[in-house]
mmCIF file of the N, C-alpha and C atoms, coordinates in Angstrom:
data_MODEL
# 
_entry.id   MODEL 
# 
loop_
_atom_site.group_PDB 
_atom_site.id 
_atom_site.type_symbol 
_atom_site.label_atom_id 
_atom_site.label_alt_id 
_atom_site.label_comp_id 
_atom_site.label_asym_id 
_atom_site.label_entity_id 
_atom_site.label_seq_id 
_atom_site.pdbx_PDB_ins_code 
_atom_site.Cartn_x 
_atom_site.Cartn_y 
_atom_site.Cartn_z 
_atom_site.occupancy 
_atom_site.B_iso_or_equiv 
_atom_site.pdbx_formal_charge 
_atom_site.auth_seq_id 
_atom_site.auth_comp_id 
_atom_site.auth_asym_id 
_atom_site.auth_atom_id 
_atom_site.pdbx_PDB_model_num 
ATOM 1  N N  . UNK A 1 1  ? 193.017 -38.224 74.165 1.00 0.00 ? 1  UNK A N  1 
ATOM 2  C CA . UNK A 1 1  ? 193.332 -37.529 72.918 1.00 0.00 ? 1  UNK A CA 1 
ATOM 3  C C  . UNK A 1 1  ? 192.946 -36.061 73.066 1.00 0.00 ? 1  UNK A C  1 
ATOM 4  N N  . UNK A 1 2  ? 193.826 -35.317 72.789 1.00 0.00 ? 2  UNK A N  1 
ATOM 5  C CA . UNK A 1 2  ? 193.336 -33.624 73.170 1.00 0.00 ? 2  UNK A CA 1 
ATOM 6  C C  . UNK A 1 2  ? 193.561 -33.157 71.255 1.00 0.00 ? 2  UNK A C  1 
ATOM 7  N N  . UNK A 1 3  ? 192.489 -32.339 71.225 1.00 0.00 ? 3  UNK A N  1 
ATOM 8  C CA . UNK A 1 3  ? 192.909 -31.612 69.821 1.00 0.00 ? 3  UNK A CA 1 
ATOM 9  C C  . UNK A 1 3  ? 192.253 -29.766 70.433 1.00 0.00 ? 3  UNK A C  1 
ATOM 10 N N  . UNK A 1 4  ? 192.691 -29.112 69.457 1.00 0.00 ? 4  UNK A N  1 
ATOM 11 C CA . UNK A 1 4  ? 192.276 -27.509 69.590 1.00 0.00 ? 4  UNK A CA 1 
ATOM 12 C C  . UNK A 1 4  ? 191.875 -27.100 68.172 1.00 0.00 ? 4  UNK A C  1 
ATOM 13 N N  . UNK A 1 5  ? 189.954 -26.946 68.566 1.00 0.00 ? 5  UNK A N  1 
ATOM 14 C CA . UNK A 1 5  ? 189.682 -25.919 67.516 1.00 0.00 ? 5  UNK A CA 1 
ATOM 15 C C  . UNK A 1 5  ? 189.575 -24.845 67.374 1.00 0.00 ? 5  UNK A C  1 
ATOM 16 N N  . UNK A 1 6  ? 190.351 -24.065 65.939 1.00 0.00 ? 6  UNK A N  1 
ATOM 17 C CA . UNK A 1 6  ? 190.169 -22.673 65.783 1.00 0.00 ? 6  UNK A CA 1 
ATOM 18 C C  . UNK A 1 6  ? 189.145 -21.982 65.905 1.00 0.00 ? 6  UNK A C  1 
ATOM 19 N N  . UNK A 1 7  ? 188.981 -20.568 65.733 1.00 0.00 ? 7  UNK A N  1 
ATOM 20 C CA . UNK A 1 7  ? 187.926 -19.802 66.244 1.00 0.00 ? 7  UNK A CA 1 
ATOM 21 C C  . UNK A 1 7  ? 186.891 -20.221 65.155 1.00 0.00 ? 7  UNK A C  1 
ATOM 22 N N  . UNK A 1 8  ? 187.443 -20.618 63.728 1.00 0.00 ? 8  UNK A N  1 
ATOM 23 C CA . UNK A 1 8  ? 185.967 -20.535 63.208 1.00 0.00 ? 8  UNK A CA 1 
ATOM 24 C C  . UNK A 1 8  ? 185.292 -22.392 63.692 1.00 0.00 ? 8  UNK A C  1 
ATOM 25 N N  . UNK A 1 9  ? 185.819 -23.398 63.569 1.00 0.00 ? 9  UNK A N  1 
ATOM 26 C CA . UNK A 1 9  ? 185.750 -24.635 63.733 1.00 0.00 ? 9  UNK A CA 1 
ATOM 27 C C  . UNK A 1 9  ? 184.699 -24.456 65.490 1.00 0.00 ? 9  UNK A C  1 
ATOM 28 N N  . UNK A 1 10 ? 184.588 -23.647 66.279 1.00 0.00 ? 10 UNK A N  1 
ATOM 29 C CA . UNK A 1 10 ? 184.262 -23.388 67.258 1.00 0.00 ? 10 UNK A CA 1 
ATOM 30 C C  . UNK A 1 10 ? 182.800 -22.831 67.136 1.00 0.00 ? 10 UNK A C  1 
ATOM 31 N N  . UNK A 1 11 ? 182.788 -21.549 65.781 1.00 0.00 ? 11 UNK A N  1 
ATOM 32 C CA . UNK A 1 11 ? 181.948 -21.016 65.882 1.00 0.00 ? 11 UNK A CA 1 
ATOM 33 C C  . UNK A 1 11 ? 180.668 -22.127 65.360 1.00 0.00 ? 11 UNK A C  1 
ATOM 34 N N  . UNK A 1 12 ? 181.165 -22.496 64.393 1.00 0.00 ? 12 UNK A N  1 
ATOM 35 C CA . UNK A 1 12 ? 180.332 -23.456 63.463 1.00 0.00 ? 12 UNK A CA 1 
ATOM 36 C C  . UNK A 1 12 ? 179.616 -24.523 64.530 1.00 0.00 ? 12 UNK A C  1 
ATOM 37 N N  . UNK A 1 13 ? 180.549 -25.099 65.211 1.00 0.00 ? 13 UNK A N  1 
ATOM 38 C CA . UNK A 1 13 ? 179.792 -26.525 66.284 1.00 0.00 ? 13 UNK A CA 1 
ATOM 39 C C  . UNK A 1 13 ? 179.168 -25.666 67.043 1.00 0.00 ? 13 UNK A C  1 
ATOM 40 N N  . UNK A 1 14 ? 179.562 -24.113 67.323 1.00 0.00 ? 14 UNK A N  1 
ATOM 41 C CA . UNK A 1 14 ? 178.080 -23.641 68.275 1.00 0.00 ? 14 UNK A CA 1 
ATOM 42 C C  . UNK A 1 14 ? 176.960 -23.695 67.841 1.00 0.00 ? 14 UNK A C  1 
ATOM 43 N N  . UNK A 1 15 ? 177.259 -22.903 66.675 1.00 0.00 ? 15 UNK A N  1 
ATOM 44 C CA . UNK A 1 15 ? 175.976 -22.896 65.346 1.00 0.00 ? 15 UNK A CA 1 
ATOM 45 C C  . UNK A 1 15 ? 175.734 -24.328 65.229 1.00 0.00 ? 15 UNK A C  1 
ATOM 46 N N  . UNK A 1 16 ? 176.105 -24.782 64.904 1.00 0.00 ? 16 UNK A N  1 
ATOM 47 C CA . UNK A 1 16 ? 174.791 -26.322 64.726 1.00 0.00 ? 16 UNK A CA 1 
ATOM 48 C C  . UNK A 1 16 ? 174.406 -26.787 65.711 1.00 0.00 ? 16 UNK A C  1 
ATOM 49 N N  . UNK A 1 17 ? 175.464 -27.179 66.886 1.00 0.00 ? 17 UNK A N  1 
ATOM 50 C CA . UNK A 1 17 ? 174.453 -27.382 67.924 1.00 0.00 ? 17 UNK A CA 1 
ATOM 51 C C  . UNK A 1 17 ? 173.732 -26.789 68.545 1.00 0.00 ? 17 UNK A C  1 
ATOM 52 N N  . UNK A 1 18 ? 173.210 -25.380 68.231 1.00 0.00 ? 18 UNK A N  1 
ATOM 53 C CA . UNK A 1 18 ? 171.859 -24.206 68.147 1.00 0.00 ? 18 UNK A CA 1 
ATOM 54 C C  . UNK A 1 18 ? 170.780 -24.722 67.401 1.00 0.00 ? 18 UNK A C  1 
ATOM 55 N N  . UNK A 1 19 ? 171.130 -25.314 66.462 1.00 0.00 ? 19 UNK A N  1 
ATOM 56 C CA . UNK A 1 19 ? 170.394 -25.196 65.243 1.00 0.00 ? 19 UNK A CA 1 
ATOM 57 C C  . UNK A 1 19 ? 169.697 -26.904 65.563 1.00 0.00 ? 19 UNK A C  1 
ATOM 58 N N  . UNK A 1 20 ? 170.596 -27.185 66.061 1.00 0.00 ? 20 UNK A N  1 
ATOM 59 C CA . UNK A 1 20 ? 169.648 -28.518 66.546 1.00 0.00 ? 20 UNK A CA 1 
ATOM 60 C C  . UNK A 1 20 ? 169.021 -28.703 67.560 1.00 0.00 ? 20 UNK A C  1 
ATOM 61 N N  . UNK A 1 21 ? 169.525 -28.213 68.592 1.00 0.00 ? 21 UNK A N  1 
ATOM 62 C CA . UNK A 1 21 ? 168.422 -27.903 69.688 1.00 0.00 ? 21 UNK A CA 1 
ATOM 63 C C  . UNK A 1 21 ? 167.521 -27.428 68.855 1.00 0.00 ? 21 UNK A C  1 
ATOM 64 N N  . UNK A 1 22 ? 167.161 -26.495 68.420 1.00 0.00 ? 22 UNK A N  1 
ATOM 65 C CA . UNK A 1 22 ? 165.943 -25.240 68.112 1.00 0.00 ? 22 UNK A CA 1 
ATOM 66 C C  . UNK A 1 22 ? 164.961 -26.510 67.423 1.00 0.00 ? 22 UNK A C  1 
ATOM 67 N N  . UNK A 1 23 ? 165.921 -27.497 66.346 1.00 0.00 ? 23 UNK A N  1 
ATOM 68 C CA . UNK A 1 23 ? 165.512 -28.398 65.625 1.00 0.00 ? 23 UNK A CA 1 
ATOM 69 C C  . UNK A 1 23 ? 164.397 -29.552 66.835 1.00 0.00 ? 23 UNK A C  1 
ATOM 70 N N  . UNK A 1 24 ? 165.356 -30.296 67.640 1.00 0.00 ? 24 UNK A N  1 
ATOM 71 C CA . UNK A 1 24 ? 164.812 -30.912 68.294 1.00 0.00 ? 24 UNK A CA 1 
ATOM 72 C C  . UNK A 1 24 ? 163.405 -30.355 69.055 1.00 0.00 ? 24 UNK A C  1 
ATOM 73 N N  . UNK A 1 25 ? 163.569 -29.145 69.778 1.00 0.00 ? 25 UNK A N  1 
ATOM 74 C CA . UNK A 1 25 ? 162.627 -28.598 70.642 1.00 0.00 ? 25 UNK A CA 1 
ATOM 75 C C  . UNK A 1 25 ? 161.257 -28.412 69.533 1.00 0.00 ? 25 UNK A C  1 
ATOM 76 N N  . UNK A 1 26 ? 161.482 -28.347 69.031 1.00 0.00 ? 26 UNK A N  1 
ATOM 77 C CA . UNK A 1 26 ? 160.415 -28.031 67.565 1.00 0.00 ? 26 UNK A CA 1 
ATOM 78 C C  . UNK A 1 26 ? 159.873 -28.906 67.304 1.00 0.00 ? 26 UNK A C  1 
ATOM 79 N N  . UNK A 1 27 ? 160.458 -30.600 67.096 1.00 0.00 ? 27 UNK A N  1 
ATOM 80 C CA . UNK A 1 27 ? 159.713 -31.297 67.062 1.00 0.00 ? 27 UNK A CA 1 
ATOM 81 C C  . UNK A 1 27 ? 158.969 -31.915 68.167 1.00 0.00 ? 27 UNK A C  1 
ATOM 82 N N  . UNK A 1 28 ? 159.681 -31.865 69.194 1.00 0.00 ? 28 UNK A N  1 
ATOM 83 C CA . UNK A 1 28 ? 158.965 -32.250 70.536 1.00 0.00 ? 28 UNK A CA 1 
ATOM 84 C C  . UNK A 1 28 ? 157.985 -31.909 70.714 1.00 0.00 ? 28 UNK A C  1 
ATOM 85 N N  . UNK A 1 29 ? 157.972 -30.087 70.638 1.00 0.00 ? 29 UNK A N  1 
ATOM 86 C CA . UNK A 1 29 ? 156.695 -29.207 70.322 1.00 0.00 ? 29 UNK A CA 1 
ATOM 87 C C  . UNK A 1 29 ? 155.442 -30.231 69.642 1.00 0.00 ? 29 UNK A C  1 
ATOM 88 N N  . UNK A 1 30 ? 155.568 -30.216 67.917 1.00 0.00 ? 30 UNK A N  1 
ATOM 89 C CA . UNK A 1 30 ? 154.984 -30.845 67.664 1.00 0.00 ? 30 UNK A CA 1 
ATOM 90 C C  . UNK A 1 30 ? 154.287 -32.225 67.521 1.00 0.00 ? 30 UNK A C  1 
ATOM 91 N N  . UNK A 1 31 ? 154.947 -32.581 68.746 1.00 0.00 ? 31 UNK A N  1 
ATOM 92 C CA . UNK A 1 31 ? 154.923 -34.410 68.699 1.00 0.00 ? 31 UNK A CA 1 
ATOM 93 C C  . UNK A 1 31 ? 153.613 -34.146 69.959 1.00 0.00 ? 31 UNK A C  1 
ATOM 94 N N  . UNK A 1 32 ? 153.749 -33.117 71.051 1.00 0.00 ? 32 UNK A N  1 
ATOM 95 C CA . UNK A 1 32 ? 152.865 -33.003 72.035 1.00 0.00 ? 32 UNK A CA 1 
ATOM 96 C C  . UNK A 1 32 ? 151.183 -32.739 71.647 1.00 0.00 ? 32 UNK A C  1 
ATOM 97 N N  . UNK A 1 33 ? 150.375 -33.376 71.856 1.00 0.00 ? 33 UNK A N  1 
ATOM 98 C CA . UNK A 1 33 ? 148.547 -33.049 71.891 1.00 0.00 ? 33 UNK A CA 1 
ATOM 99 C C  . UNK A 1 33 ? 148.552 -31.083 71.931 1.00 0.00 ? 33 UNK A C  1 
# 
C-alpha cells in the first residue's frame, strides 16, 4: 500500500515523533538510580 503525505501531514509526524522521543528519554532518565 503506498500513500503520500503533504508537507504539513509530514511536518506534524516529525513533530510528534520529537516530542516522544524527548518524552520517552525523560522518563528513562527518571526511571534510572
Amino acid at each position: 500500500m503506498h500513500f503520500s503525505l503533504d508537507e504539513n501531514e509530514r511536518k506534524l509526524v516529525s513533530y510528534l515523533s520529537e516530542k516522544l522521543v524527548l518524552r520517552m528519554s525523560e522518563m528513562s532518565t527518571i526511571e534510572q538510580p
